[in-house]
N, C-alpha and C positions, 0 to 999 in steps of 0.2 A: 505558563502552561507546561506543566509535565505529559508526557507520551510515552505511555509502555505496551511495547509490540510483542507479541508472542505469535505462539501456531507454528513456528520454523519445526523442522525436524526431517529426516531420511524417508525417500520415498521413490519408489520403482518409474521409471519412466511411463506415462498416461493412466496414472495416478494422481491423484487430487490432496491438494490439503487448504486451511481455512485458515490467513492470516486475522489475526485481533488485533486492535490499537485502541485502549483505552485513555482518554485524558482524565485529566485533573480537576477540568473545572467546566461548567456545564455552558460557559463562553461558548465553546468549540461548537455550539449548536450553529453558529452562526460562518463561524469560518469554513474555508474552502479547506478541503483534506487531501493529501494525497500520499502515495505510498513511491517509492524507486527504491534499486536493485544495486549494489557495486560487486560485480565479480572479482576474483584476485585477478590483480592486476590491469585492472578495468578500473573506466571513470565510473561514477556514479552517474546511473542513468533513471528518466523519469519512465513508471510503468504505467499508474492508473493515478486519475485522481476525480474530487465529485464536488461540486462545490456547496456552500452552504445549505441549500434549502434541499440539495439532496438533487435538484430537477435535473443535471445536466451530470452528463460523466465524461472523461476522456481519459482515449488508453494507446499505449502507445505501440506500433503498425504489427511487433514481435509478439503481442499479447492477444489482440483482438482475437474476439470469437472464444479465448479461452479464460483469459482471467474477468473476472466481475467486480467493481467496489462497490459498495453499498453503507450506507450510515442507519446509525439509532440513534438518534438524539436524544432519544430520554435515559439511555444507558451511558450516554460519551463515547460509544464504540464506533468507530468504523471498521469494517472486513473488507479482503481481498479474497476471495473466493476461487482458488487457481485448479482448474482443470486440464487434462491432455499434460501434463507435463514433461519437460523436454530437460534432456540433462543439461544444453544453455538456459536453462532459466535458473541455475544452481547458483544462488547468489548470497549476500546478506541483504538484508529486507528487511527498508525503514520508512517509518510513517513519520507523515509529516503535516504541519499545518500551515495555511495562509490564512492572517485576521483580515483580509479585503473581500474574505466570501469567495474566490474566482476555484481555486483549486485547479487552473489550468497548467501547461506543462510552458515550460516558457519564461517563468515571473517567478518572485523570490517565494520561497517558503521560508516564514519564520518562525517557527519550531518544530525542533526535530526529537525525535526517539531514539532510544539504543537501536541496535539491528537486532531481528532473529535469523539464526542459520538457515536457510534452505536448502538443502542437497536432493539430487535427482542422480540417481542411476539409471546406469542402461543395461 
């Protein structure tokens, strides 16, 4: 399974922009999705993720209220939908997949996407 993430790009602090993760193969309808952040010099950290049928989401305590995930399954898209943003949330930003359906934060994801840049000014 291929993962290409796009939507990264420069933007004003409580300014919004629309991550995309598109796969490869229409499998991914069935896996759990998620997206995390790794700032420089920062671990990688888990932001949002949703799991297969789409019914349940989790995001993680820095995000709530403002970022959204959301899935298409008849595209292979998933989005991260980031609002209010804050110049910690200037990160790289990568999607990712779990084939057990869960998409929770916690348990392995196994497959990952390039990053897109995010930058947040203040």
């Amino acid at each position: 399974v291929q993962l290409q993430a796009s939507g990264g790009g420069l933007v004003q602090a409580g300014g919004s922009l629309r991550l995309s993760c598109v796969a490869s193969e229409r499998t991914i309808g069935s896996y759990g999705m998620g997206w995390f952040r790794q700032a420089p010099g920062k671990e990688r950290q888990f932001v949002a993720g949703i799991t297969g049928s789409g019914i349940r989401a989790y995001y993680a305590d820095s995000v709530k209220g403002r970022f959204t995930i959301s899935r298409d399954n008849a595209e292979n898209t998933v989005y991260l939908q980031m609002n209010s943003l804050k110049p910690e949330d200037t990160a790289v930003y990568y999607c990712a997949a779990d084939r057990r359906g869960w998409g929770s934060p916690g348990y392995e994801f196994h497959y990952w996407g390039q990053g897109t840049l995010v930058t947040v000014s203040s």
